[in-house]
C-alpha positions in Angstrom: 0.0 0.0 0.0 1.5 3.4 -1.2 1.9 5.7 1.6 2.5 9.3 1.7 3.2 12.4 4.3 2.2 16.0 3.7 1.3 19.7 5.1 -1.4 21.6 3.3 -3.0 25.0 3.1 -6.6 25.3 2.9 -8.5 28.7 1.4 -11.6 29.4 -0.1 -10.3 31.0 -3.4 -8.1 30.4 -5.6 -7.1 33.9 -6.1 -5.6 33.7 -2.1 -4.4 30.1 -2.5 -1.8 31.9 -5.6 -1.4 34.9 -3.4 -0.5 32.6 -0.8 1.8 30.4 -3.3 4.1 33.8 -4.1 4.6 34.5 -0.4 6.0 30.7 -0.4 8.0 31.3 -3.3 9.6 34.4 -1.6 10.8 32.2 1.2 7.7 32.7 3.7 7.7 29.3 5.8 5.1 26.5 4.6 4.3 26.1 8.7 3.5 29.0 9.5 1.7 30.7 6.6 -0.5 27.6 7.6 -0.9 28.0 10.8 -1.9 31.8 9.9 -3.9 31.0 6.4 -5.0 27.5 6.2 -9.4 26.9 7.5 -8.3 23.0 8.2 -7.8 21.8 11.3 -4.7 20.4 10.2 -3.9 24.4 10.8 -2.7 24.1 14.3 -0.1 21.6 13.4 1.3 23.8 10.9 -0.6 21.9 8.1 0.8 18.5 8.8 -1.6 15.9 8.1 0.3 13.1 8.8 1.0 10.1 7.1 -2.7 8.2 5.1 -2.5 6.0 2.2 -3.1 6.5 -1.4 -7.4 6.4 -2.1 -8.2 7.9 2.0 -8.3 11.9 0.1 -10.3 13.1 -2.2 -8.8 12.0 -5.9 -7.4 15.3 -6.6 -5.3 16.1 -3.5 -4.6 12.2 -3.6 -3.4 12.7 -7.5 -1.4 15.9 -6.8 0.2 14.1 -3.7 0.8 10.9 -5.3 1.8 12.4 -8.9 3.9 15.0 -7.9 7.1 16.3 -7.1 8.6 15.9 -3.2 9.0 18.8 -1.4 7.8 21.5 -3.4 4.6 23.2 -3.2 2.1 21.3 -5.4 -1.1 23.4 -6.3 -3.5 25.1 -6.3 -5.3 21.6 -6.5 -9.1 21.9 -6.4 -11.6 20.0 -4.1 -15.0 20.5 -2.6 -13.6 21.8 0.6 -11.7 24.5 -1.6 -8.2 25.0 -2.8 -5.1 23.5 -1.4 -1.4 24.5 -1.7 0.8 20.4 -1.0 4.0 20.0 0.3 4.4 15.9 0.1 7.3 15.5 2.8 7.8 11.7 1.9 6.2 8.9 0.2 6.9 5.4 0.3 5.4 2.0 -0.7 4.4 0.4 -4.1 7.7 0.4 -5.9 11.1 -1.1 -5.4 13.7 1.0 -3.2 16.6 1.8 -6.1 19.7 -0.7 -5.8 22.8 0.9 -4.2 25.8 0.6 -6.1 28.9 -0.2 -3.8 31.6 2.4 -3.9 34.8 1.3 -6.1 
């Protein structure tokens, strides 16, 4: 079962969820702009939602967290509860880990 961790930001408009995306860009920390934006409860931990398996959210956020890059801000991504900025700390689960070489 594919697993995956990540923070979010929650708005009600896309307009503030790209306004909130440039502050981010700028080097404003993903934390706190959601502990001071973001209308989830996830909020009070600075976004994190912990770590849920692929198919528990809503298709979109699970595609954007699933599908996309680690550890940059994925979005906005579009569900009924409103628009999302993603930060997918880590994912693991459903593929092979890579072989290591040995060092010559």
């Amino acid at each position: 079962m594919k697993k995956a961790c990540a923070q979010h930001i929650l708005v009600k408009t896309e307009k503030e969820c790209l306004e909130i995306k440039e502050k981010l860009a700028k080097g404003a920390d993903f934390g706190q702009m959601a502990k001071r934006f973001s209308t989830c409860a996830s909020a009070k931990r600075s976004g994190d939602l912990g770590e849920f398996s692929k198919g528990d959210m809503v298709k979109s956020f699970d595609d954007a967290v699933f599908k996309g890059e680690l550890l940059t801000v994925l979005g906005p991504v579009r569900t009924k509860f409103g628009f999302h900025l993603i930060k997918v700390l880590y994912r693991n689960g459903g593929q092979a880990p890579l072989p290591v070489s040995p060092l010559s």
